[in-house]
C-alpha positions, 0 to 999 in steps of 0.5 A: 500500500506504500508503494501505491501511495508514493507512485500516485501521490498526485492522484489520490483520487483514485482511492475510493471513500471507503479506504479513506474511512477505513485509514481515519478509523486509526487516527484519533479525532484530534489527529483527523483535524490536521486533514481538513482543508486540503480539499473538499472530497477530503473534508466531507470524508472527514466529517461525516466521520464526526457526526454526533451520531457515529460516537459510540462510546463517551467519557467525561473525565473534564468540562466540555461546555459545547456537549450536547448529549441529546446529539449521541442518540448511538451511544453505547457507553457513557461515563462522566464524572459529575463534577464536571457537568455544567447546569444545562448539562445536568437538565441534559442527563435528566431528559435524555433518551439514549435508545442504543446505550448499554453501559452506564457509568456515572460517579461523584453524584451529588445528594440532590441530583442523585436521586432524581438521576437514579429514578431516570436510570432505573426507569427503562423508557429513556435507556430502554437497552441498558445492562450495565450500571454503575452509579457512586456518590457520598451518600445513599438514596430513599426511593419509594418504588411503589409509588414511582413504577408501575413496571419492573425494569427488566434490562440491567443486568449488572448494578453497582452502587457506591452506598444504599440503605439497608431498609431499601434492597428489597424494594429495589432488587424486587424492581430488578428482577433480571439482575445477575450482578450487585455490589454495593455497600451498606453504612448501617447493620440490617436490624428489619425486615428487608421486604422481598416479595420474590425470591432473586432467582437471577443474581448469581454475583454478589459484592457487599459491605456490610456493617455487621456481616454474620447478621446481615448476610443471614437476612439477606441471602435466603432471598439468593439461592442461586448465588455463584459468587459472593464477596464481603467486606465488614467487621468481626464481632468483639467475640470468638473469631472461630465461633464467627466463620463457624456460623458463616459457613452454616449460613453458606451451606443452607442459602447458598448450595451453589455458591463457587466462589467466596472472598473476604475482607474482614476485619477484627482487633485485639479483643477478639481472640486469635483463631487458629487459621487452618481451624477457619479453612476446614469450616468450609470447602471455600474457606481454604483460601483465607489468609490472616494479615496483621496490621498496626496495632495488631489488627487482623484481617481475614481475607481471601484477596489481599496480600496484606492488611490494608489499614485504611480501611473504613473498618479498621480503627473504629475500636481505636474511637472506642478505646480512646473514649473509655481513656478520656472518661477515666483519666482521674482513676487510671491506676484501677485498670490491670496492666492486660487493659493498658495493654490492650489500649496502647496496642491500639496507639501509634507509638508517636502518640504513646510519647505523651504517656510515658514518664507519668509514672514507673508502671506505665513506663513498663507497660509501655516497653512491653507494648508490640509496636509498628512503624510506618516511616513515610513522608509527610503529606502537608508538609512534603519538605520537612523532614519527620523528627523519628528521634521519639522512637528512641523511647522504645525497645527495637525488639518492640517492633513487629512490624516495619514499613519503609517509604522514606528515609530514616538514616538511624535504621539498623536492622539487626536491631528489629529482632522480632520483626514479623513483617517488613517493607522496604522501598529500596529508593530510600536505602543507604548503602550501609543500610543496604548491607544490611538487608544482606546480612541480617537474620529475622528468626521470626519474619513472616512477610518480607515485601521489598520494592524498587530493587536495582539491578545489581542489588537484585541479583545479590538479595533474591539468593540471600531471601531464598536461603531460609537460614536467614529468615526461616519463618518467612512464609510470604515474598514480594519482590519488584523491580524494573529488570528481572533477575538471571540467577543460577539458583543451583550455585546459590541455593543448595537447600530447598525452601521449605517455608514459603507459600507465597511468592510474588515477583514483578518480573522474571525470566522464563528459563529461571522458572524451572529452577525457582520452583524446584527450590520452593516445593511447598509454594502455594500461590505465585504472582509473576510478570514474565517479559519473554516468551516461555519457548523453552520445554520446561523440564521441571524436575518434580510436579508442584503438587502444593501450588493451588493459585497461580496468576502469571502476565505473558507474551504468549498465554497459549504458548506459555501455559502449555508448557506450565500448567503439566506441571501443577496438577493440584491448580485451584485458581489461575488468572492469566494476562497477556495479548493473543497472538493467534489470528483467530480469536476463537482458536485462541480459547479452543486451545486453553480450553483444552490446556484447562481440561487436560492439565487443570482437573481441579480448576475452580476459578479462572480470570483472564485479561487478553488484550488483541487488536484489529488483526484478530478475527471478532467472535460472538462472546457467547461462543467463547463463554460455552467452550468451558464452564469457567469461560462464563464470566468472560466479557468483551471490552472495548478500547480505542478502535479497533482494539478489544480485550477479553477480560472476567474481573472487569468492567470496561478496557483498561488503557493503561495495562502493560499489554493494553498499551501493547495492542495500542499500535494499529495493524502496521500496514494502516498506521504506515498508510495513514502517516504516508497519506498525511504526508502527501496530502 
């Protein structure tokens, strides 16, 4: 097509329209405006390639005061961010018809909009084809249904709301009864009746916060018996955390026999009493992925999709309100209270804020030195050029300090001081050489995670080997390790001895003909993260299977290529989500092949995600095709990015621009990109 171009480039108008459109489709809008005005046939081309409506899909993410949406009568999907929208835009939103549009997503909307908005959306007659809605704003919505609808809403599929009341979901799913997908977050426990007046045969999703999860989900789940998934975040009663999960899996196994797939994000403080978390695991056949993570303060958290505890969360220092008001109201009578109370309330206090109580006398200064801690050494936020003063954390003992981040500087560091370190994060931006030295020579008897960011090249080689080697942290169980390079280390040279102790390992990048070696030195590993920035081409040649390796979640050139030379070598795979860019011309030969790969090599698979990003060389396919190869292909959705690039995705709601291989796919087929440059330039 070059060669067309260079010999008639002073006859261009033997290339008919449709070339033409076909090359502008890989030019963005703003790249089309420098061909306007070389010639009439060329702007009339042009324009009616900007006519409001060919716009299929909108994001408002800034203010566009010439939007006029009742132009775009064919969009598809519609994101806008509120905060942006002029007065006469808003009217716009509210009276509207967008016949065609199937996804909606609207955010920061304001209590006195949002409710008039919520009406109109869930009212079918302005967006008669709409699947998808996602609507989030600070507050929730009082709608009285039966007064405002006379017929349900039979077209949304998926809903996600960022708050709703509680008395209120069973007027607005009993409005929805198509409805297979629901998040949404409740600010209150569920103390009445939830008035359903149908049991909601369709919802098969479920994503929820709730403030007293044991007793919310009993009210609300006999009303879902056919849920295949279902995600909880909340908080755990101040009592027995065994007793809790005991009773969560009766109220599982009664409402919800069919359930696939459960996660969690529960949290708990010092007053409940430590579980014992292989006991919580055997409850339930979906429990066997829950993980403890401790926190500040010794907070815990049981969850099944973190891999550490995520402090600020809504729920994690709310007994820390309650403890600081039962300090203030006896503050006159403080040596009434046993040192196990002191303990258990200075636990629950930054050791910046402990300062203040040390010196009032010599038992509190005891207590005090008794007290687990955890530090987090970060820069300040308001006041980004003033260095923190650490020199209060002089005041304690370093065997005090069970858990260490680092995400600034702090020259007093040594780490052969923190001995009973459980947990330890490092940045190693914030390094100094000596402290570097150290990192290499300490040994922590006791650490259980070990999470280190930013490694430069030459210290990575070096650190990785000094990490797997158990003599200097024995204990460690879970390993997030990240750089920008990956690591050609010869673990045979380094490594003599198995590691027998860690179960999670994370690694930002990695070379594929390392992979063979890494887990044969790991043999109890259950969970592996890993980038690999290379196609595996090599025959694997593992030594050994890894029957211990139940989750695995890999980023690669090549997923068919690759995961056919893995997966034979971890039978026992209990959950896989793979990344990468389909590389096969025919779509559907991509997912007939990992179809097979699955049924062959993972008979144990229970949840499969995927995020497969390809571009306009692929063949398109019916998604339903795709969904009906294999039982876990169910989730599977087609999103769309600039055109014509697509991805193939389970876990989310629309393209992800800014994925590594979503930027991969970013570059048009090479023969129109080398069209469209060489047209410009002899127009």
């Amino acid at each position: 097509m070059n060669n067309i171009l260079s010999s008639t480039s002073h006859r261009l108008e033997i290339l008919p329209d449709e070339i033409f459109l076909e090359i502008f489709k890989y030019l963005k809008p703003i790249d089309l405006h420098s061909f306007i005005g070389h010639n009439l046939r060329i702007n009339n081309i042009i324009h009616s390639s900007f006519l409001p409506n060919q716009f299929i899909r909108l994001e408002l993410c800034y203010p566009c005061e010439a939007l006029d949406l009742h132009s775009y009568t064919q969009l598809r999907s519609l994101k806008f961010d509120c905060i942006f929208l002029l007065e006469q835009q808003f009217d716009q939103v509210l009276t509207v018809t967008l016949p065609y549009l199937e996804q909606l997503s609207i955010c920061n909307v304001s209590y006195s909009f949002g409710k008039e908005l919520l009406l109109l959306i869930l009212d079918s007659k302005h967006f008669p084809s709409l699947k998808f809605c996602q609507f989030s704003g600070k507050f929730y919505y009082m709608l009285d249904f039966n007064k405002l609808y006379q017929l349900p809403n039979l077209t949304i599929r998926t809903l996600l709301l960022g708050k709703w009341n509680a008395s209120m979901l069973g007027p607005l799913l009993n409005f929805l009864p198509n409805l297979h997908r629901f998040e949404t977050s409740f600010s209150e426990s569920i103390n009445e009746s939830l008035h359903f007046n149908m049991y909601h045969t369709s919802i098969e999703h479920l994503r929820i916060s709730l403030m007293d999860v044991f007793n919310d989900l009993e009210k609300i789940l006999p009303y879902m018996p056919n849920l295949k998934q279902l995600r909880v975040t909340g908080k755990i009663p101040e009592h027995s955390i065994s007793k809790n999960f005991e009773n969560l899996s009766k109220i599982l196994c009664v409402y919800t026999p069919d359930l696939q797939k459960f996660d969690c994000e529960l949290y708990c403080h010092g007053c409940n009493e430590q579980a014992d978390i292989l006991i919580i695991q055997q409850f339930h056949s979906l429990f066997n992925l829950i993980q403890c993570h401790l926190g500040r303060f010794l907070s815990q958290c049981y969850t099944t999709d973190l891999t550490t505890h995520t402090t600020l969360k809504e729920f994690a220092y709310s007994f820390l309100i309650i403890m600081n008001n039962i300090l203030s109201s006896i503050s006159n009578r403080l040596e009434i209270l046993p040192d196990e109370i002191f303990l258990e309330i200075f636990e629950y206090l930054k050791p910046i804020d402990l300062i203040s109580f040390i010196g009032h006398n010599q038992r509190i200064n005891n207590i005090i030195h008794d007290v687990k801690l955890s530090i987090v050494i970060e820069r300040l936020k308001k006041e980004e050029h003033e260095e923190e003063d650490l020199d209060y954390l002089k005041n304690f003992l370093p065997n005090q300090f069970i858990h260490l981040e680092l995400h600034h500087h702090w020259n007093a560091l040594n780490l052969h001081l923190y001995t009973k370190l459980r947990s330890l994060k490092l940045n190693c931006t914030f390094l100094l050489r000596n402290q570097f030295d150290q990192v290499l020579t300490v040994r922590l008897p006791y650490l259980e995670q070990f999470s280190i960011c930013s490694v430069p090249y030459a210290f990575g080689n070096v650190l990785l080997p000094h990490i797997l080697d158990s003599n200097s942290f024995p204990l460690l169980k879970v390993l997030q390790f990240s750089g920008k390079r990956y690591y050609m280390l010869d673990i045979h040279m380094h490594n003599k001895t198995p590691n027998s102790t860690i179960r999670t390992l994370i690694l930002h990048r990695w070379s594929g003909s390392m992979l063979v070696p890494l887990l044969n030195l790991l043999p109890n590993l259950r969970r592996l993260k890993m980038i690999f920035s290379e196609s595996v081409n090599e025959s694997m040649n593992l030594n050994m299977y890894q029957m211990s390796l139940t989750h695995l979640r890999i980023s690669v050139l090549n997923p068919s290529n690759s995961l056919k030379k893995i997966l034979p070598y971890m039978p026992n795979l209990k959950q896989l989500s793979v990344t990468g860019m389909i590389r096969e011309q025919s779509i559907l030969e991509h997912f007939t092949k990992l179809t097979n790969i699955l049924h062959i090599h993972t008979p144990d698979l229970q949840k499969f995600d995927c995020e497969l990003f390809c571009n306009g060389m692929n063949d398109h396919i019916d998604i339903l095709i795709i969904q009906q190869l294999h039982p876990l292909f169910k989730p599977i959705q087609r999103h769309l990015g600039d055109y014509p690039y697509q991805c193939f995705a389970t876990n989310l709601t629309e393209y992800s621009h800014l994925k590594e291989y979503a930027s991969a796919t970013a570059v048009p087929p090479l023969t129109s990109r080398k069209l469209a440059g060489s047209l410009h330039h002899i127009i």
